[in-house]
PDB file with SEQRES, HELIX, SHEET and CRYST1 records, atoms N, CA, C and O in Angstrom:
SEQRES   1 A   65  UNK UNK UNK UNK UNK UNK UNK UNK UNK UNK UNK UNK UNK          
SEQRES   2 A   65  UNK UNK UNK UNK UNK UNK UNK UNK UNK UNK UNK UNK UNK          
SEQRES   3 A   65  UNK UNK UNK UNK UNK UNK UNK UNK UNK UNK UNK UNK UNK          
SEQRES   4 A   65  UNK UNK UNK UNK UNK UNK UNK UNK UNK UNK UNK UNK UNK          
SEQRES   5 A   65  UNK UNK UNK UNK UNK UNK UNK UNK UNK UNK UNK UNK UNK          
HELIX    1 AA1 UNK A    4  UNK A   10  1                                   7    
HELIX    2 AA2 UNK A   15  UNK A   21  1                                   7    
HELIX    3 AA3 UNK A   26  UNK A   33  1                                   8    
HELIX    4 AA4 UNK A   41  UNK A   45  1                                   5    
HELIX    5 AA5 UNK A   47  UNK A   50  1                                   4    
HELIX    6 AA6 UNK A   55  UNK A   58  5                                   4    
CRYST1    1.000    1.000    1.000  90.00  90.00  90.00 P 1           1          
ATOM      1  N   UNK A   1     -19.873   6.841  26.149  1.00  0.00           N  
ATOM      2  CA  UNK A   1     -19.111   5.802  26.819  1.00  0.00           C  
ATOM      3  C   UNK A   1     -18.215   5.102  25.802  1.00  0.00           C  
ATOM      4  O   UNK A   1     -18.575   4.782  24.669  1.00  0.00           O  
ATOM      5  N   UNK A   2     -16.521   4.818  26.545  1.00  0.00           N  
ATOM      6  CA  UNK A   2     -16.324   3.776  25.358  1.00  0.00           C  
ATOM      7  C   UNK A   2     -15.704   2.967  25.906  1.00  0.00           C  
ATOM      8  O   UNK A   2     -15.631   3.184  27.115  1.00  0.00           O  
ATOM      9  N   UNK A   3     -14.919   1.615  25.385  1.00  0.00           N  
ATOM     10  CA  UNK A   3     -14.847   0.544  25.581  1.00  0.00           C  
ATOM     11  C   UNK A   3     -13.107   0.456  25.530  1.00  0.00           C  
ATOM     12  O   UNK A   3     -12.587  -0.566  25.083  1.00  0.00           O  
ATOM     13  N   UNK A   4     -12.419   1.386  25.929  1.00  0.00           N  
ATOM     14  CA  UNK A   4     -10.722   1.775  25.698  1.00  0.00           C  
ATOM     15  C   UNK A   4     -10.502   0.526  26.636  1.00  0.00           C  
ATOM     16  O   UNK A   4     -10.061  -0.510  26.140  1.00  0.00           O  
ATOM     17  N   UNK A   5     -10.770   0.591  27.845  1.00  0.00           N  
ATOM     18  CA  UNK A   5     -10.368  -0.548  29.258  1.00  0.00           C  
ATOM     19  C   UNK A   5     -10.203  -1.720  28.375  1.00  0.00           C  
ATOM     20  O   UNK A   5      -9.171  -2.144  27.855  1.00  0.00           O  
ATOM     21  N   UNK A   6     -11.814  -2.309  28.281  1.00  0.00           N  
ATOM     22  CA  UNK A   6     -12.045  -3.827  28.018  1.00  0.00           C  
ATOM     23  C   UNK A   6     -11.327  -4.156  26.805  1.00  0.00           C  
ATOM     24  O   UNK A   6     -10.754  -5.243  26.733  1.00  0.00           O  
ATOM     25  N   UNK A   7     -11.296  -3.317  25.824  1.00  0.00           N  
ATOM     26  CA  UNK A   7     -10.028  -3.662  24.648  1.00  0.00           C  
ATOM     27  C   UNK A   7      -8.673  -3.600  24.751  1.00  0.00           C  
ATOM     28  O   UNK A   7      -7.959  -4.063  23.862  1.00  0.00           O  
ATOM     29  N   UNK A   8      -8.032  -2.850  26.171  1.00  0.00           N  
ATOM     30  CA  UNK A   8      -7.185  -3.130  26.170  1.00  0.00           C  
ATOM     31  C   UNK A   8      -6.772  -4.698  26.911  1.00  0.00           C  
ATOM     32  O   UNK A   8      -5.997  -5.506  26.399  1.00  0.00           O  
ATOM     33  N   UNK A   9      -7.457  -4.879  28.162  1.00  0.00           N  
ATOM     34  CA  UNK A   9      -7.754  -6.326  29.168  1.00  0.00           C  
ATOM     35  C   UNK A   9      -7.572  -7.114  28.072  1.00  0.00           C  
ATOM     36  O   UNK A   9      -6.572  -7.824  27.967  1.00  0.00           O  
ATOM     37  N   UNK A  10      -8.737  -7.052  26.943  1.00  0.00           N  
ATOM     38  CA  UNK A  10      -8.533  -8.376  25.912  1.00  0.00           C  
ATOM     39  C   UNK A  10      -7.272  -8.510  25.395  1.00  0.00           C  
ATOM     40  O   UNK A  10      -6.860  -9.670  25.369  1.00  0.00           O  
ATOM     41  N   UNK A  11      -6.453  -7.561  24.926  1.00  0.00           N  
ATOM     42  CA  UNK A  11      -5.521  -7.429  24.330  1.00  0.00           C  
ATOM     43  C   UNK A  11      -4.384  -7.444  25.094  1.00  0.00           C  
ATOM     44  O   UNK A  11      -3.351  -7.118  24.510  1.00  0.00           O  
ATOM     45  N   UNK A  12      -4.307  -7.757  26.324  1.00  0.00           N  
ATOM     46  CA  UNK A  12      -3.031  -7.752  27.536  1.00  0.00           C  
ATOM     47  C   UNK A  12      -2.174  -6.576  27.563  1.00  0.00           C  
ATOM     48  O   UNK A  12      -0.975  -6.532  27.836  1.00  0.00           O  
ATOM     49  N   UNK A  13      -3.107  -5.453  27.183  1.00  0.00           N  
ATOM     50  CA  UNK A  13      -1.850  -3.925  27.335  1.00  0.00           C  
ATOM     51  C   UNK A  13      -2.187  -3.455  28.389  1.00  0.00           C  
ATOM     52  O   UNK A  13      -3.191  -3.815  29.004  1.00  0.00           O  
ATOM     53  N   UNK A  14      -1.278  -2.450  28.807  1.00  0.00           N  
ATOM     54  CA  UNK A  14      -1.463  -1.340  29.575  1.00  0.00           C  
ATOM     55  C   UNK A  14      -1.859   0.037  29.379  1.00  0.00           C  
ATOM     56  O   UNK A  14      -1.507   0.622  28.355  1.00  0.00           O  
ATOM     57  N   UNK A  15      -2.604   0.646  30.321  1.00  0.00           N  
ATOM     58  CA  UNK A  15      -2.575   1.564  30.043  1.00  0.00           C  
ATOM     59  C   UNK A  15      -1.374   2.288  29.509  1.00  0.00           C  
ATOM     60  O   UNK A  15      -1.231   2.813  28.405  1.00  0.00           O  
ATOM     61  N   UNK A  16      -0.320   2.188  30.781  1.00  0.00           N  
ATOM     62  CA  UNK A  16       0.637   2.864  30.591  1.00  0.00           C  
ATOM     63  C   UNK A  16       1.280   2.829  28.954  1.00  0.00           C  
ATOM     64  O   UNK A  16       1.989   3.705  28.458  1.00  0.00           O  
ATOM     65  N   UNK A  17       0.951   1.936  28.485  1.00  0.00           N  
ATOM     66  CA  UNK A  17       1.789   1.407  27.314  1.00  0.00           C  
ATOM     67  C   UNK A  17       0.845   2.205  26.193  1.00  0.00           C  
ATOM     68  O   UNK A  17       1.420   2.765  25.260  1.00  0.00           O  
ATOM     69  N   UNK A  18      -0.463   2.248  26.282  1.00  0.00           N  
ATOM     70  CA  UNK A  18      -1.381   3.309  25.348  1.00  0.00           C  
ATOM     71  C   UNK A  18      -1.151   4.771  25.373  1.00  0.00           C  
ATOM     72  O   UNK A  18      -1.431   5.407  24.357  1.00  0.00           O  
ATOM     73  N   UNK A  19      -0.560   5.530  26.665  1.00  0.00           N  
ATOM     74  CA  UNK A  19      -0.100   6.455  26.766  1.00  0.00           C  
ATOM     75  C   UNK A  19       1.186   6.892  26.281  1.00  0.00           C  
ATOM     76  O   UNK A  19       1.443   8.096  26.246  1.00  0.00           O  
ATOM     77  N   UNK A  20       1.971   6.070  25.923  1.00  0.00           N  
ATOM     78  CA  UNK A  20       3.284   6.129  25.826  1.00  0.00           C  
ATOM     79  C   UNK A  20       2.599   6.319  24.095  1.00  0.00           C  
ATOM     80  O   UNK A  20       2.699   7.433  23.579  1.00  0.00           O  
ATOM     81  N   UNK A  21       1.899   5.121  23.266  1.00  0.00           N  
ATOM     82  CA  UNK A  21       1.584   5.416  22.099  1.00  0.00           C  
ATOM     83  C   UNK A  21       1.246   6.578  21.397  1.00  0.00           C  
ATOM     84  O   UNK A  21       1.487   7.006  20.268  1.00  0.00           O  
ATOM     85  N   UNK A  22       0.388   7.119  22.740  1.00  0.00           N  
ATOM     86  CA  UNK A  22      -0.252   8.323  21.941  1.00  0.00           C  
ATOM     87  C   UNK A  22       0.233   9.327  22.332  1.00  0.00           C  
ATOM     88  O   UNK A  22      -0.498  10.290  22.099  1.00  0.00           O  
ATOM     89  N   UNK A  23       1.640   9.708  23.101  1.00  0.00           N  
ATOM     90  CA  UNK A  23       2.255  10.514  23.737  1.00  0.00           C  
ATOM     91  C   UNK A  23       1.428  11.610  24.392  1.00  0.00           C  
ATOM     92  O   UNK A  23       1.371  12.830  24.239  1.00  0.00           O  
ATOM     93  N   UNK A  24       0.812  10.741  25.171  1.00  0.00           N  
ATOM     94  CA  UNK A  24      -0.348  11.045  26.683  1.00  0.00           C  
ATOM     95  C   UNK A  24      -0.346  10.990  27.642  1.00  0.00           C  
ATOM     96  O   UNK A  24      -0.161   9.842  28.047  1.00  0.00           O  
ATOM     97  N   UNK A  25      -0.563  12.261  28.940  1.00  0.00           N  
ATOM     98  CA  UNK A  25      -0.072  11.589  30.028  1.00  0.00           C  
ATOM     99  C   UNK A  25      -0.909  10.445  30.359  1.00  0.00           C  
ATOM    100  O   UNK A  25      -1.935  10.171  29.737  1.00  0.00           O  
ATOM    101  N   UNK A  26      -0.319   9.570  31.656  1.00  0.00           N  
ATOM    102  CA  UNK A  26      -1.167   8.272  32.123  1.00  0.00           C  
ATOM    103  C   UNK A  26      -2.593   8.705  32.467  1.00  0.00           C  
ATOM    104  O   UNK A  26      -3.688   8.146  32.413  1.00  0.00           O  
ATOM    105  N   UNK A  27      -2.150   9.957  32.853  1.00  0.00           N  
ATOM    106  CA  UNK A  27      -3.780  10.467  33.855  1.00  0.00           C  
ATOM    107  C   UNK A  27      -5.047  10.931  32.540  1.00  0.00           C  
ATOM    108  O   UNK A  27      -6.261  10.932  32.744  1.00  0.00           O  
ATOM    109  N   UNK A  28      -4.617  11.165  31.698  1.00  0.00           N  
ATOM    110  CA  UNK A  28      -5.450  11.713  30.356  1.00  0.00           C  
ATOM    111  C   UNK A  28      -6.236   9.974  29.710  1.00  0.00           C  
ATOM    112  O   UNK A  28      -7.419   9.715  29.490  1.00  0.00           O  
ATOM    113  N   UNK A  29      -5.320   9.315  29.606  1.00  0.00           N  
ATOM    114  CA  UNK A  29      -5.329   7.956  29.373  1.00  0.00           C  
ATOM    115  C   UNK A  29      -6.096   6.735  30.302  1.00  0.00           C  
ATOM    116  O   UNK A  29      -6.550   5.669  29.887  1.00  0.00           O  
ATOM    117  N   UNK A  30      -6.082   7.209  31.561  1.00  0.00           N  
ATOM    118  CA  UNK A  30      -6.659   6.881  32.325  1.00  0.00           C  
ATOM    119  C   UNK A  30      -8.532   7.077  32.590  1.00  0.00           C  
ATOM    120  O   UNK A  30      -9.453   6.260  32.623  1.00  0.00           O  
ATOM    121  N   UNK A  31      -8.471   8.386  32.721  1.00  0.00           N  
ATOM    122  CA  UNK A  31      -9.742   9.504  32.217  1.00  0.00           C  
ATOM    123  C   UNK A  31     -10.226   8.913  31.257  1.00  0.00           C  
ATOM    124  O   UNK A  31     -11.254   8.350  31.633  1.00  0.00           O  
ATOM    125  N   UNK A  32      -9.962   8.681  29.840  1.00  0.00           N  
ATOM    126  CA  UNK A  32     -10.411   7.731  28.862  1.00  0.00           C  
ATOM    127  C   UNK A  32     -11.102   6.378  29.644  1.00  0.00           C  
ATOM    128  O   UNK A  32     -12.268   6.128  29.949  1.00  0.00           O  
ATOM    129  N   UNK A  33     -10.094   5.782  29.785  1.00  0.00           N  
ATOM    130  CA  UNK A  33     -10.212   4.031  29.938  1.00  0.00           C  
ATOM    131  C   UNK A  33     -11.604   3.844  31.433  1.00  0.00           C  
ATOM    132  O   UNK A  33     -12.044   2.746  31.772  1.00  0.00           O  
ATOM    133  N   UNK A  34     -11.957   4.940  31.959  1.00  0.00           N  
ATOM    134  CA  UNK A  34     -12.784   5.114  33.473  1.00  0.00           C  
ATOM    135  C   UNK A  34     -14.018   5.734  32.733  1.00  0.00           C  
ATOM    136  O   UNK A  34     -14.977   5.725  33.505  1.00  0.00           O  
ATOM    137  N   UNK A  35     -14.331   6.258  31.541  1.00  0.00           N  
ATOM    138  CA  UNK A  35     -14.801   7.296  30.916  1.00  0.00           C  
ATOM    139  C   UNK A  35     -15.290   8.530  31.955  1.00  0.00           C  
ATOM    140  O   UNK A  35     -16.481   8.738  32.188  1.00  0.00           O  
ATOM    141  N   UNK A  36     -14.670   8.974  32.288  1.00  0.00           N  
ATOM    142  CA  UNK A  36     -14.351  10.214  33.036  1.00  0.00           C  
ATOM    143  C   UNK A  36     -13.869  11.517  32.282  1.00  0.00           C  
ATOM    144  O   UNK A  36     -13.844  12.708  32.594  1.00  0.00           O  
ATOM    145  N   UNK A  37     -13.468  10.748  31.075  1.00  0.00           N  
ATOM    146  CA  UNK A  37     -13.239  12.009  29.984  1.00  0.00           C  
ATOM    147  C   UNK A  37     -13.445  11.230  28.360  1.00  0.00           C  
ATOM    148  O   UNK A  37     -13.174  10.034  28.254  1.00  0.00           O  
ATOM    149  N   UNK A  38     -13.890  11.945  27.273  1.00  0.00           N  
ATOM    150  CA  UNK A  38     -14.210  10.766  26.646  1.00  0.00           C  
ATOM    151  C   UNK A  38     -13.362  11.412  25.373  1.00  0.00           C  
ATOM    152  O   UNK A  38     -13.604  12.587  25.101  1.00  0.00           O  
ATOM    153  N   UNK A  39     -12.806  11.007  24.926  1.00  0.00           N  
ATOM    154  CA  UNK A  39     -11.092  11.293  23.783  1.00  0.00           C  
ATOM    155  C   UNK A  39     -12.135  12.089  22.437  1.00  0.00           C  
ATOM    156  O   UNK A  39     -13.205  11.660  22.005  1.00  0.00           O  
ATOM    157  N   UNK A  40     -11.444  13.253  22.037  1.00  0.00           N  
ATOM    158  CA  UNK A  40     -11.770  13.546  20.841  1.00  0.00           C  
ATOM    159  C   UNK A  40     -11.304  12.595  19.763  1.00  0.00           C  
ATOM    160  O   UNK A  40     -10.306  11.875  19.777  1.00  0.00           O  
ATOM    161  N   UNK A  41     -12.423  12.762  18.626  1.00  0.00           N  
ATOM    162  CA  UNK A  41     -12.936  11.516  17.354  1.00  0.00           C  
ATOM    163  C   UNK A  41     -11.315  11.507  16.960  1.00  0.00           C  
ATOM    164  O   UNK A  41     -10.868  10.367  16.824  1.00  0.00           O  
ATOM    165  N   UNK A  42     -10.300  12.659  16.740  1.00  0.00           N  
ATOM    166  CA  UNK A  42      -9.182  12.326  16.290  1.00  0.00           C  
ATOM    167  C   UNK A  42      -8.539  11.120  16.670  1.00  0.00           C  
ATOM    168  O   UNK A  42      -7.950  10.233  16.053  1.00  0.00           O  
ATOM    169  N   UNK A  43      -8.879  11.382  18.128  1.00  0.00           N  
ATOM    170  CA  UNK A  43      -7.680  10.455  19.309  1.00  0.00           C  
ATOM    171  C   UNK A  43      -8.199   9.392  19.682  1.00  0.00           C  
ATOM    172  O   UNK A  43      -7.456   8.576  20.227  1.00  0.00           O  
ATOM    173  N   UNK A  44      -9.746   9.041  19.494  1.00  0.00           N  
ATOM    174  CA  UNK A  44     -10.212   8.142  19.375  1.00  0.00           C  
ATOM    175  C   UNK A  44     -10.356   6.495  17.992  1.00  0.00           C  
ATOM    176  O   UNK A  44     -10.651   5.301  17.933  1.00  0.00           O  
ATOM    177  N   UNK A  45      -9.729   8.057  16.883  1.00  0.00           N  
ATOM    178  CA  UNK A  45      -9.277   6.975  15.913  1.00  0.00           C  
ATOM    179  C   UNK A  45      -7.572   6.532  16.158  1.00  0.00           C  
ATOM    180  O   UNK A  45      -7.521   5.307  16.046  1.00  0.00           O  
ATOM    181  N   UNK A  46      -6.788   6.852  16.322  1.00  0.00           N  
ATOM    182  CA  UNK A  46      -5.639   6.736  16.894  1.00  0.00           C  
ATOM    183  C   UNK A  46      -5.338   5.650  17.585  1.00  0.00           C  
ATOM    184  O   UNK A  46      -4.336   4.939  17.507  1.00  0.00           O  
ATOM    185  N   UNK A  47      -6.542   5.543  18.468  1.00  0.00           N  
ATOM    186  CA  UNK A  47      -6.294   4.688  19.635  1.00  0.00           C  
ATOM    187  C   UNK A  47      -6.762   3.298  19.060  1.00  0.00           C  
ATOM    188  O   UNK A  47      -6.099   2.273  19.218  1.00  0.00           O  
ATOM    189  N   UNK A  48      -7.994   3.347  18.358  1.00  0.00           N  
ATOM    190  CA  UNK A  48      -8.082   2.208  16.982  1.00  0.00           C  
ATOM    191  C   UNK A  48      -6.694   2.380  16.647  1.00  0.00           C  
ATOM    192  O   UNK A  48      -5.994   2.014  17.592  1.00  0.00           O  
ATOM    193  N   UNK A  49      -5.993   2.816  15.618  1.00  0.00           N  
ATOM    194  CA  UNK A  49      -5.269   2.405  15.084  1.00  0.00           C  
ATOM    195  C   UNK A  49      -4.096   1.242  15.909  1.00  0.00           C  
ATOM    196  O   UNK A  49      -3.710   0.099  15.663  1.00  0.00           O  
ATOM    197  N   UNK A  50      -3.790   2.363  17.092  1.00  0.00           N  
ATOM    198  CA  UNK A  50      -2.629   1.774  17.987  1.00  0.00           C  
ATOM    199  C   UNK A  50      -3.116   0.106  18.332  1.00  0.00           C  
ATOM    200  O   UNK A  50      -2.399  -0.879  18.153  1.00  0.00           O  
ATOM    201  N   UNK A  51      -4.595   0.102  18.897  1.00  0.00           N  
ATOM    202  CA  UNK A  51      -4.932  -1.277  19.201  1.00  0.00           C  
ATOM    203  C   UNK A  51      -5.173  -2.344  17.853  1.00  0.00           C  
ATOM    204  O   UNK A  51      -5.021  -3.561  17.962  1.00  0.00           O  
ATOM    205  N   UNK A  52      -5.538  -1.726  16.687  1.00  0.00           N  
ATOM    206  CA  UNK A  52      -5.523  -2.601  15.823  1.00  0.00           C  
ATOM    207  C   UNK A  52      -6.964  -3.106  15.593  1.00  0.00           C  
ATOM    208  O   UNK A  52      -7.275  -4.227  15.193  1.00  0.00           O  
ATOM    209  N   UNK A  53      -7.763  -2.119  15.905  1.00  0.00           N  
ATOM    210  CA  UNK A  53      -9.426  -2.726  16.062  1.00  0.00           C  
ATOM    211  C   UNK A  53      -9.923  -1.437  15.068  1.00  0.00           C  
ATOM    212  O   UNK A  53      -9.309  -0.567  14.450  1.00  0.00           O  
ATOM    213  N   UNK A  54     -11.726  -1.862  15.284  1.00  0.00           N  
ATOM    214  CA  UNK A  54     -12.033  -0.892  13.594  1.00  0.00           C  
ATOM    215  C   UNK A  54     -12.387  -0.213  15.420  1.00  0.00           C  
ATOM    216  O   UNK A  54     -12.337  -0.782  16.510  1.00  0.00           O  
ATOM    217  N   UNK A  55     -12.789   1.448  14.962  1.00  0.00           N  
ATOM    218  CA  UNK A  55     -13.186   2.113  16.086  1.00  0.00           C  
ATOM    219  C   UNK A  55     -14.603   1.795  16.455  1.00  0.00           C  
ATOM    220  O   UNK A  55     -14.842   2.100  17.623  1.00  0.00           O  
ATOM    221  N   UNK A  56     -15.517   1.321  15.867  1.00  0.00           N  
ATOM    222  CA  UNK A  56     -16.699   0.886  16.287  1.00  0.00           C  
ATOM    223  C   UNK A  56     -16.555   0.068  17.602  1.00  0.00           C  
ATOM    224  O   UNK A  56     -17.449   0.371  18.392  1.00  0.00           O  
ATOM    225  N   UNK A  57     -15.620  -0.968  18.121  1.00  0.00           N  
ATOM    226  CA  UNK A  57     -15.199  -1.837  18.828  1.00  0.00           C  
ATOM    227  C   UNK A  57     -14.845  -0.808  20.162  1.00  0.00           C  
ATOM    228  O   UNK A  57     -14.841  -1.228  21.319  1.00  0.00           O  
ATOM    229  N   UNK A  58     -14.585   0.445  19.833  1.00  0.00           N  
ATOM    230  CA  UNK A  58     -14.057   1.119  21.321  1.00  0.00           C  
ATOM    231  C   UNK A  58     -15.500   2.102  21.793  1.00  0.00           C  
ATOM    232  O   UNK A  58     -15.498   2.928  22.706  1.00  0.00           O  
ATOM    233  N   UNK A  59     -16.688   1.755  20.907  1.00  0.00           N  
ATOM    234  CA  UNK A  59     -17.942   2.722  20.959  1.00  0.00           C  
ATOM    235  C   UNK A  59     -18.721   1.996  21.718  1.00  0.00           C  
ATOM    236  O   UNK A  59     -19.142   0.903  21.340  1.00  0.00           O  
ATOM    237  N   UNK A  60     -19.031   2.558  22.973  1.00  0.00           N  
ATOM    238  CA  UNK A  60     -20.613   1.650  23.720  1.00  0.00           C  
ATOM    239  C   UNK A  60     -21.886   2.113  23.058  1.00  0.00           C  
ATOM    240  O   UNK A  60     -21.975   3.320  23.283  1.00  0.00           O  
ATOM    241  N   UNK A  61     -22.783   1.748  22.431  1.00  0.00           N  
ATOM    242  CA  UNK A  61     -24.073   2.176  22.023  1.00  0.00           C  
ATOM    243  C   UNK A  61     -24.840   2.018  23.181  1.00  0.00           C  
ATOM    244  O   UNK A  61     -24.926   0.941  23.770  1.00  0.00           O  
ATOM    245  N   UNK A  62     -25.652   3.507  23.691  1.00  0.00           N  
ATOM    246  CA  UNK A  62     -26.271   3.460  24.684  1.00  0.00           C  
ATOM    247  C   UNK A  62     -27.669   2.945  24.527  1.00  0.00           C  
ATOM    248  O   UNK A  62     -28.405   2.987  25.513  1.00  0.00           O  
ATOM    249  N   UNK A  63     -28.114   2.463  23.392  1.00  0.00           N  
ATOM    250  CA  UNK A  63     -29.068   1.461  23.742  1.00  0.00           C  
ATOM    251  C   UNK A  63     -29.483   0.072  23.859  1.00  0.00           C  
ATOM    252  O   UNK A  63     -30.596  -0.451  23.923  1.00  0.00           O  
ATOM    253  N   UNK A  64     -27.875  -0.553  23.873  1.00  0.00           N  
ATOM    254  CA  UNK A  64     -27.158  -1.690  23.832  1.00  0.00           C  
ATOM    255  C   UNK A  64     -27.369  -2.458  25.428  1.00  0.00           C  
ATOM    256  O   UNK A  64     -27.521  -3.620  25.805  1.00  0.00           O  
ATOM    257  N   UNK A  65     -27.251  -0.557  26.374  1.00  0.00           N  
ATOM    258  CA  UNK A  65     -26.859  -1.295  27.612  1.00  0.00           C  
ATOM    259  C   UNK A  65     -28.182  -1.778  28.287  1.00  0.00           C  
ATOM    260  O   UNK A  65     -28.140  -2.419  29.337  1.00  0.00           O  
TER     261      UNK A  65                                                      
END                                                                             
């Protein structure tokens, strides 16, 4: 599971606008943010980078929940 949605909500982006970053379609980007698909570690650091957070912040620890 990861936390792409709620970091972006905090951060007032859009999806659309994360897709455009990572030159992704919306629907791939979307899949992410629903975890319906969950981003390879590359694209998952990326997406840290783009938001500006360490990637730990986009990781749900499943014994957290």
């Amino acid at each position: 599971m990861n936390r792409i949605k709620e970091v972006l909500n905090e951060r007032g982006s859009k999806q659309t606008w994360l897709a455009e970053k990572l030159g992704k379609s919306f629907n791939i980007v979307n899949d992410y943010c629903n975890n319906k698909r969950q981003p390879r570690l590359e694209v998952l650091f990326e997406i840290a980078r783009i938001l500006d957070v360490n990637v730990k912040e986009l990781i749900v620890d499943e014994e957290e929940k």
